[in-house]
C-alpha positions as CSV (number, residue, x, y, z in Angstrom):
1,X,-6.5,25.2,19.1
2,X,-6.8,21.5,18.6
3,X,-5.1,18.8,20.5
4,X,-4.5,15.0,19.2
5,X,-3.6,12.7,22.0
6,X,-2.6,9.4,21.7
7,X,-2.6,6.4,24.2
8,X,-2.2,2.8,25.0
9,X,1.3,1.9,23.8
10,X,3.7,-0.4,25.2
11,X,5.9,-3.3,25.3
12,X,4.3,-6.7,24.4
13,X,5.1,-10.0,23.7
14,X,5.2,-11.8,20.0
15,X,1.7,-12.7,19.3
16,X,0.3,-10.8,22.0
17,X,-2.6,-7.9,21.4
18,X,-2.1,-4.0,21.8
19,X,-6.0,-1.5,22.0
20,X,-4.4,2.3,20.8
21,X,-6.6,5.5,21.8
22,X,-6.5,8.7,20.4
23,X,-8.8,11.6,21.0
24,X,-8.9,15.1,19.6
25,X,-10.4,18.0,21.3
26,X,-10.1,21.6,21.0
27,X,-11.9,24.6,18.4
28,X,-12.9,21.8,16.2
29,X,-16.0,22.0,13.8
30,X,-16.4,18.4,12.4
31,X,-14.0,15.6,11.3
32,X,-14.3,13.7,8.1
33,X,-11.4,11.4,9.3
34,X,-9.2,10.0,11.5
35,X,-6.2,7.4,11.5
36,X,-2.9,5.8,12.3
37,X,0.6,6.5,10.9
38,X,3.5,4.4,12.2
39,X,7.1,5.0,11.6
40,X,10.3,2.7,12.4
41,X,14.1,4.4,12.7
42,X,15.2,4.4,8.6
43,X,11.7,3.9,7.1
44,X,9.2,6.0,5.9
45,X,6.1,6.8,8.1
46,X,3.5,5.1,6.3
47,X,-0.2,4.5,6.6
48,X,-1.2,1.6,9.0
49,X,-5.3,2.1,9.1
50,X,-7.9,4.7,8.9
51,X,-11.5,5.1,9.3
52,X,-13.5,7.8,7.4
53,X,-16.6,9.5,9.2
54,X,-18.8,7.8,6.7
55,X,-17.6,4.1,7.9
56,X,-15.0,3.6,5.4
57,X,-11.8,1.7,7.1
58,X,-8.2,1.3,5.1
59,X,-5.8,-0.7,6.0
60,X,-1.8,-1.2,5.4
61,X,-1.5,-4.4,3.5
62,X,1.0,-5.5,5.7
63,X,-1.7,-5.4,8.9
64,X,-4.6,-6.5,7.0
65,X,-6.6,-9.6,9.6
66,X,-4.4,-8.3,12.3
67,X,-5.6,-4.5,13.1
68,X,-9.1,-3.0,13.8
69,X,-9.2,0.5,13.0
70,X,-12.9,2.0,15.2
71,X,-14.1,5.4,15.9
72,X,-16.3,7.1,18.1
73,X,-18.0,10.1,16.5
74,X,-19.5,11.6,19.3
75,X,-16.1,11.0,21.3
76,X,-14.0,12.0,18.3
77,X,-12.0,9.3,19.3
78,X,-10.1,6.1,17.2
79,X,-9.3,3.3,18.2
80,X,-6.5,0.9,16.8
81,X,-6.4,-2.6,17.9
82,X,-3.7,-4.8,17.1
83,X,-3.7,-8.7,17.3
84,X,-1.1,-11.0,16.6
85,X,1.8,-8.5,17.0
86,X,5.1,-8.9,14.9
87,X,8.6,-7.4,16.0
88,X,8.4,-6.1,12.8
89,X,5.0,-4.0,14.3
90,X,7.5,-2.4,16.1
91,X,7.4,1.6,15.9
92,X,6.2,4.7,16.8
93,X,2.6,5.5,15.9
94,X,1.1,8.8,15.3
95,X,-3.0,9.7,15.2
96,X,-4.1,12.3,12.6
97,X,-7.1,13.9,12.7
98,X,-9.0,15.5,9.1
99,X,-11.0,17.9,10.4
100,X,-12.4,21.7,10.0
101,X,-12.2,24.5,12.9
102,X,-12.4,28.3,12.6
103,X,-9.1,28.2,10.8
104,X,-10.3,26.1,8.2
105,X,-9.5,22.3,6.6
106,X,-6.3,20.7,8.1
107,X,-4.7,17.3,9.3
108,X,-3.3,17.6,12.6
109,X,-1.3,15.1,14.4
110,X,-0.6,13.7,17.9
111,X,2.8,13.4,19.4
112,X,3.0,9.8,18.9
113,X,3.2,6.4,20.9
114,X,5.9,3.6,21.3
115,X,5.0,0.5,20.1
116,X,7.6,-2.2,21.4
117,X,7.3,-6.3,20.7
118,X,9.8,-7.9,21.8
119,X,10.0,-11.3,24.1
């Protein structure tokens, strides 16, 4: 099985800087991809930043000069780190991993972690 776990989340002032975590483990072969989600009560989850195994990064217009998206390969770990903070960065976000294992080509996804800014 695989496991995608996500930390670093948390309450944090206006302005003020947030370093997100994720790591997957488990039966996997390789991964081609990993990346953050983020989704707000009433919205649709939508794509804040990903990084592709061949150094390609994508980023949500809306965090663009803001957010680092990183990733450890040897790890398989990403990192999201997020400067400046807005309320409106306010949400829950959710790691994804592309990857192969025995079972073949899937996405799978961690549990997700509570993003809070708020003075």
């Amino acid at each position: 099985q695989v496991q995608v776990v996500e930390s670093g989340g948390g309450l944090v002032q206006p302005g003020g800087s947030l370093r997100l975590s994720c790591a997957a483990s488990g039966s996997i072969s390789s991964i081609y991809a990993m990346g953050w989600d983020r989704q707000t009560p009433g919205k649709q989850r939508e794509l804040v930043a990903a990084f592709t195994k061949g150094g390609f990064t994508n980023y949500a217009d809306s965090v663009k000069g803001r957010f680092t998206v990183s990733m450890n390969n040897t790890k398989n770990t990403v990192y999201l780190q997020m400067n400046s903070l807005k309320p409106e960065d306010t949400a829950v976000f959710y790691c994804y991993a592309d990857l192969t294992s025995e079972y073949g080509s899937r996405r799978a996804w961690g549990r997700g972690t509570q993003v809070t800014v708020s003075s």
